[in-house]
LOVEXMI-493364 format. One record per residue: residue number from 0; x, y, z of N, C-alpha, C in turn; residue in one letter. Coordinates in Angstrom, 3 decimals, padded with zeros to 6 digits, m for minus. Layout:
% residues N
+-----+----------+----------+----------+----------+----------+----------+----------+----------+----------+-----+
!   n !     n.c1 !     n.c2 !     n.c3 !    ca.c1 !    ca.c2 !    ca.c3 !     c.c1 !     c.c2 !     c.c3 ! res !
+-----+----------+----------+----------+----------+----------+----------+----------+----------+----------+-----+
! NUM !        X !        Y !        Z !        X !        Y !        Z !        X !        Y !        Z !   A !
...
+-----+----------+----------+----------+----------+----------+----------+----------+----------+----------+-----+
END
This chain:
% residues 85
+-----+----------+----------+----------+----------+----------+----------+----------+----------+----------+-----+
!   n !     n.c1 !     n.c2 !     n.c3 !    ca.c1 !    ca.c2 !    ca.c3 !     c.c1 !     c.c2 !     c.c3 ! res !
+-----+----------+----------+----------+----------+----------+----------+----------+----------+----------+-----+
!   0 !  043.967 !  022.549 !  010.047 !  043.818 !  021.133 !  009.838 !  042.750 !  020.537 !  010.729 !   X !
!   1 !  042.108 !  020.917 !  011.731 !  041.627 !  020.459 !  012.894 !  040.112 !  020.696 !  012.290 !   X !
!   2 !  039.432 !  021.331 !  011.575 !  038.661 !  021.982 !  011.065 !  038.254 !  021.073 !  009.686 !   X !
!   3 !  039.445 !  020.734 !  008.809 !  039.056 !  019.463 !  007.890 !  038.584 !  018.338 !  008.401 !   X !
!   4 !  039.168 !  017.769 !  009.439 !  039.372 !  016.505 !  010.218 !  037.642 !  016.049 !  010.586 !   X !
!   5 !  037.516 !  017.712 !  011.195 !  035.763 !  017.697 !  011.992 !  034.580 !  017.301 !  010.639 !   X !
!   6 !  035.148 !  018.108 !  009.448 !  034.546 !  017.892 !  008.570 !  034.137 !  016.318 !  007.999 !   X !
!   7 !  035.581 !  015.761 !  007.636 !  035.613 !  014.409 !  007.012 !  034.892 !  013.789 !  008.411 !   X !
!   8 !  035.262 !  013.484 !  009.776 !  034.412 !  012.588 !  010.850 !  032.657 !  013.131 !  010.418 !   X !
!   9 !  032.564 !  014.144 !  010.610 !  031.263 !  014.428 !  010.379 !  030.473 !  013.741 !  009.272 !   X !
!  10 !  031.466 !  013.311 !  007.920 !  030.407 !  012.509 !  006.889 !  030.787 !  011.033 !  007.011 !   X !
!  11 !  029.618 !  010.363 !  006.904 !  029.712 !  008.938 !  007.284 !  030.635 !  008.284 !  005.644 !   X !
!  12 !  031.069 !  007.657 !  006.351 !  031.513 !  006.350 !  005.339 !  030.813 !  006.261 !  004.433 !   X !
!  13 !  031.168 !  005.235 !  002.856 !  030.612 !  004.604 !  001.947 !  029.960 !  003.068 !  003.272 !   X !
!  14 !  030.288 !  002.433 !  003.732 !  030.079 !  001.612 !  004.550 !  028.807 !  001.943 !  005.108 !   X !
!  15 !  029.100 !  003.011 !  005.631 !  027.683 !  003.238 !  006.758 !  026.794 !  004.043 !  005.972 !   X !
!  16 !  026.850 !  004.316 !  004.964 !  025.649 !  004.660 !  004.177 !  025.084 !  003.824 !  003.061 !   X !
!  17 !  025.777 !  002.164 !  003.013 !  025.145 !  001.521 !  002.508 !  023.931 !  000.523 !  003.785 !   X !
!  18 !  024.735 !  000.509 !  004.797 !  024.050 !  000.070 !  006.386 !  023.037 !  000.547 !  006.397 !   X !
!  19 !  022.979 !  002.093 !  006.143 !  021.772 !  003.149 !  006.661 !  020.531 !  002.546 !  005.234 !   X !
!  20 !  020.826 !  002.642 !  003.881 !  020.439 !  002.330 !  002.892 !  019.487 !  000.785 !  003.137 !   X !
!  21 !  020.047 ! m000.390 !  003.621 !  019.494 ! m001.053 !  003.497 !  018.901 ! m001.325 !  004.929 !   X !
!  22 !  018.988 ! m000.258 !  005.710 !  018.093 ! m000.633 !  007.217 !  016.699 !  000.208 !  006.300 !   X !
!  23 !  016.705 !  001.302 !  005.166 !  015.855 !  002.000 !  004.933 !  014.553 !  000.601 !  004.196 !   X !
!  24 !  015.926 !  000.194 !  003.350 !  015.487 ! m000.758 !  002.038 !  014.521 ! m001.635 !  002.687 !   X !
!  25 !  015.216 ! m002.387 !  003.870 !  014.272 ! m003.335 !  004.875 !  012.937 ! m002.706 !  005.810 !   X !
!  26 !  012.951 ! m001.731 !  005.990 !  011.662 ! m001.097 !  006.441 !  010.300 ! m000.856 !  005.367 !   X !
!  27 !  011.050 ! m000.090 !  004.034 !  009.782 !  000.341 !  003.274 !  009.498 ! m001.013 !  002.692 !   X !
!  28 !  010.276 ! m002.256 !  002.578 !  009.713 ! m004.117 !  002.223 !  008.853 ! m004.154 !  003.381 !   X !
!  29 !  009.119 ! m004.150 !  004.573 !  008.112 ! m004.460 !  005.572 !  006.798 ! m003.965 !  005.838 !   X !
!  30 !  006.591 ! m002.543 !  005.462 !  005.399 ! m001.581 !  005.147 !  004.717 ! m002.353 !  004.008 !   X !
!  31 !  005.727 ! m002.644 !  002.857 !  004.601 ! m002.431 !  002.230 !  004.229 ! m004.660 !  002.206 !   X !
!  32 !  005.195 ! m005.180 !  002.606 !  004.364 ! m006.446 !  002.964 !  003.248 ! m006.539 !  003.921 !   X !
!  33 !  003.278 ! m005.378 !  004.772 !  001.902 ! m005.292 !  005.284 !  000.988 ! m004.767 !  004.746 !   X !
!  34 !  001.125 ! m003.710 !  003.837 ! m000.491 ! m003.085 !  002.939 ! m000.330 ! m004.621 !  002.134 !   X !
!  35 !  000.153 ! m005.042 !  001.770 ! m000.040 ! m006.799 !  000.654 ! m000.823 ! m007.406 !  001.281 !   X !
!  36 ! m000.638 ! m007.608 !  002.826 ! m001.432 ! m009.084 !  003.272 ! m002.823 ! m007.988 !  003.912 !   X !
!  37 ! m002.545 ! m007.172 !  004.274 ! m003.725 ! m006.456 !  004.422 ! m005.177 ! m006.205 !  003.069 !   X !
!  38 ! m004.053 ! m005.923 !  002.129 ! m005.035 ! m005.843 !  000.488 ! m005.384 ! m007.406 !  000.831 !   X !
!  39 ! m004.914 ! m007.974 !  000.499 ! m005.499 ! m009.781 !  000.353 ! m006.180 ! m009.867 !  001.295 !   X !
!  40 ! m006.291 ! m009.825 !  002.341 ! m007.168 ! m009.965 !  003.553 ! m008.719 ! m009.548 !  002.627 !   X !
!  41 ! m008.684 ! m008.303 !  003.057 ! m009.570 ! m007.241 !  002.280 ! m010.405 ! m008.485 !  001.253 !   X !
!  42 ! m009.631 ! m008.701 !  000.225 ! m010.072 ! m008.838 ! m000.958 ! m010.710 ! m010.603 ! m000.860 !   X !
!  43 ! m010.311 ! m011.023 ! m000.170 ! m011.010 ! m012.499 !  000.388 ! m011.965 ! m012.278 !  000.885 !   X !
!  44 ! m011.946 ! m011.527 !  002.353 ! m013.382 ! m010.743 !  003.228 ! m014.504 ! m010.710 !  001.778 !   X !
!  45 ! m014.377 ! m009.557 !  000.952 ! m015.176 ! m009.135 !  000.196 ! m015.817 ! m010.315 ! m000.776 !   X !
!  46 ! m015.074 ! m011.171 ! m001.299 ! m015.382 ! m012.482 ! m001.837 ! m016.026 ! m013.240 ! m001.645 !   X !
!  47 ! m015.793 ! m013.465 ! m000.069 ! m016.575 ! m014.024 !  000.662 ! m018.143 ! m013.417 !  001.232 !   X !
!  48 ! m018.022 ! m012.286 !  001.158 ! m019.312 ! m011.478 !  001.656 ! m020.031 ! m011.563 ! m000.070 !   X !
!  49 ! m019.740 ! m011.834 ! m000.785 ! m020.307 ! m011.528 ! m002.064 ! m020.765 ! m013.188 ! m002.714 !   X !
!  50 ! m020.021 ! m014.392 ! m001.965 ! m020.963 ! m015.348 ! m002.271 ! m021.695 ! m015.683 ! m000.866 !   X !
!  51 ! m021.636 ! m015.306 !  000.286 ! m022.869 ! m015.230 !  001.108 ! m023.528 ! m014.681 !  000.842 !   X !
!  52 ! m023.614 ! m013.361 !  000.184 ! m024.535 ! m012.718 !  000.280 ! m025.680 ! m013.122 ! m001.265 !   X !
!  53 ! m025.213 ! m014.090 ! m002.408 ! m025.657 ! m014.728 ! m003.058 ! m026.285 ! m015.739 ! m002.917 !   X !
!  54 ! m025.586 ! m016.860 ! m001.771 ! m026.787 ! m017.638 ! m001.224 ! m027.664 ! m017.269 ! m000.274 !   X !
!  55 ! m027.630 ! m016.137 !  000.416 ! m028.837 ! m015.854 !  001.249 ! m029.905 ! m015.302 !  000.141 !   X !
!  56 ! m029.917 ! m014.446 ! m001.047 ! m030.368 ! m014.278 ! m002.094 ! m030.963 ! m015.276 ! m002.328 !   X !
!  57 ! m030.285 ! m016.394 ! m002.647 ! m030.741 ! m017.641 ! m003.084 ! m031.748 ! m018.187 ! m002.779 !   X !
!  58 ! m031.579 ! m018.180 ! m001.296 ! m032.494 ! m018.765 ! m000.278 ! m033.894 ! m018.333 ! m000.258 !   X !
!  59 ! m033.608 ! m017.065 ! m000.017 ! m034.960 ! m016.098 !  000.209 ! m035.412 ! m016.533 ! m001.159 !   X !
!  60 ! m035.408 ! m016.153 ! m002.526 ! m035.644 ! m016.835 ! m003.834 ! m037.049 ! m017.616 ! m003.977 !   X !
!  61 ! m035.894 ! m018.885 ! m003.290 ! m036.332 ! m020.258 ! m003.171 ! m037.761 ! m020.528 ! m002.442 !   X !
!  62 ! m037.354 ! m019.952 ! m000.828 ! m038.565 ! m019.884 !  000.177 ! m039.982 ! m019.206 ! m000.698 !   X !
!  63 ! m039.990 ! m017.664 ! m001.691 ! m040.864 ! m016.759 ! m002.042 ! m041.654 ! m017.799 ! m002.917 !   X !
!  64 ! m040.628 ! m018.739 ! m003.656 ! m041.152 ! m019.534 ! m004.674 ! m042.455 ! m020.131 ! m003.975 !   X !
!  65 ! m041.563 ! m020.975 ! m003.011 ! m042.227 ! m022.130 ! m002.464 ! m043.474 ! m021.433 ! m002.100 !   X !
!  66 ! m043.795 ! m020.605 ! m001.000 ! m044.227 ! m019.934 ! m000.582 ! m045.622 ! m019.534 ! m001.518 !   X !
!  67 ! m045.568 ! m019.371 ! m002.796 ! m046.018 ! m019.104 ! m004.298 ! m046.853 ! m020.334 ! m004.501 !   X !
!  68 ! m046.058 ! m021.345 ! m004.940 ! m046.959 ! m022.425 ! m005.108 ! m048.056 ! m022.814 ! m003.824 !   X !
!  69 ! m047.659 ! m022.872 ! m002.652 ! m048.095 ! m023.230 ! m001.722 ! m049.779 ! m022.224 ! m001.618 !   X !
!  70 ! m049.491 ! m021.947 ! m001.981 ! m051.035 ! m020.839 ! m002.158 ! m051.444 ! m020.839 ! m003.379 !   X !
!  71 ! m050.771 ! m021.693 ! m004.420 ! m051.400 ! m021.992 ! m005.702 ! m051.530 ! m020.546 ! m006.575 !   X !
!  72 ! m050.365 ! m019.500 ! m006.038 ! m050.236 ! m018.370 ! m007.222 ! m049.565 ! m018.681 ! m008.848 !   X !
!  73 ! m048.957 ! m019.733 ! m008.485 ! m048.177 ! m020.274 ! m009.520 ! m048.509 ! m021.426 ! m010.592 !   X !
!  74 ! m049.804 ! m022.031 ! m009.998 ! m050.372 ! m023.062 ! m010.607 ! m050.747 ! m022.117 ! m011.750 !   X !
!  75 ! m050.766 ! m023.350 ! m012.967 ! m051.754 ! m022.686 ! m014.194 ! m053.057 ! m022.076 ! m014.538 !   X !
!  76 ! m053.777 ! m021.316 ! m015.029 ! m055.210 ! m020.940 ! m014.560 ! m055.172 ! m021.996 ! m015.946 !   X !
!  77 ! m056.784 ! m022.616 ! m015.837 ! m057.395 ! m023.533 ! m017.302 ! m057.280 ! m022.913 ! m018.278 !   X !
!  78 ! m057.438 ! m021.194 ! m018.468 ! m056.941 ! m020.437 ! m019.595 ! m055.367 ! m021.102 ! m020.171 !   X !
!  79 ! m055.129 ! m020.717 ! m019.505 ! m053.694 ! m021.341 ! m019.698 ! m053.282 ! m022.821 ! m020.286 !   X !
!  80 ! m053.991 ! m023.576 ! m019.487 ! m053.556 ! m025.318 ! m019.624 ! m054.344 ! m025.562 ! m021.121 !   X !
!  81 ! m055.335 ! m024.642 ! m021.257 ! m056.230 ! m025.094 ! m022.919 ! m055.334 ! m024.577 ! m023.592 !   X !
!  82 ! m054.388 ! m023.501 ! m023.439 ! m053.878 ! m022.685 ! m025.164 ! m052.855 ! m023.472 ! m025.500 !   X !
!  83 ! m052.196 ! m024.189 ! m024.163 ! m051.102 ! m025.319 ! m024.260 ! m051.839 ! m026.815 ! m025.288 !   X !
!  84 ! m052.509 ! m027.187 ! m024.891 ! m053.189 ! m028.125 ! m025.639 ! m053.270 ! m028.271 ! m027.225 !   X !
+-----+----------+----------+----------+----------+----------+----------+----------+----------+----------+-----+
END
């Protein structure tokens, strides 16, 4: 009899293996609420690097333009302004 006894103490309860269950349940929620706010992090960063990196595009653009006219590469040659006519 002493030998059953060791046996049954040795396996936990329905009780303590629903305890153990949801200390598990509450850990792998917490993991993975951190890969979540970590992905979102991520995915804002990148959003954000992708419309800076559109207005610096922009910019430079803008300046080459200017830059263009300002030396009159962009003006019309008279070839041009007659075929319009």
């Amino acid at each position: 009899m002493d030998a059953t006894n060791q046996t049954e103490t040795a396996q936990p309860t329905p009780e303590q293996l629903l305890k153990l269950l949801d200390v598990q349940l509450a850990g792998a929620r917490g993991k993975r609420a951190g890969k979540s706010r970590n992905r979102a992090t991520f995915l804002v960063a990148g959003i954000l690097f992708i419309i800076a990196a559109t207005g610096i595009a922009l910019f430079v653009a803008g300046q080459l333009l200017a830059e263009l006219q300002e030396r009159g590469a962009l003006r019309p040659s008279a070839s041009q302004t007659e075929d319009s006519r």
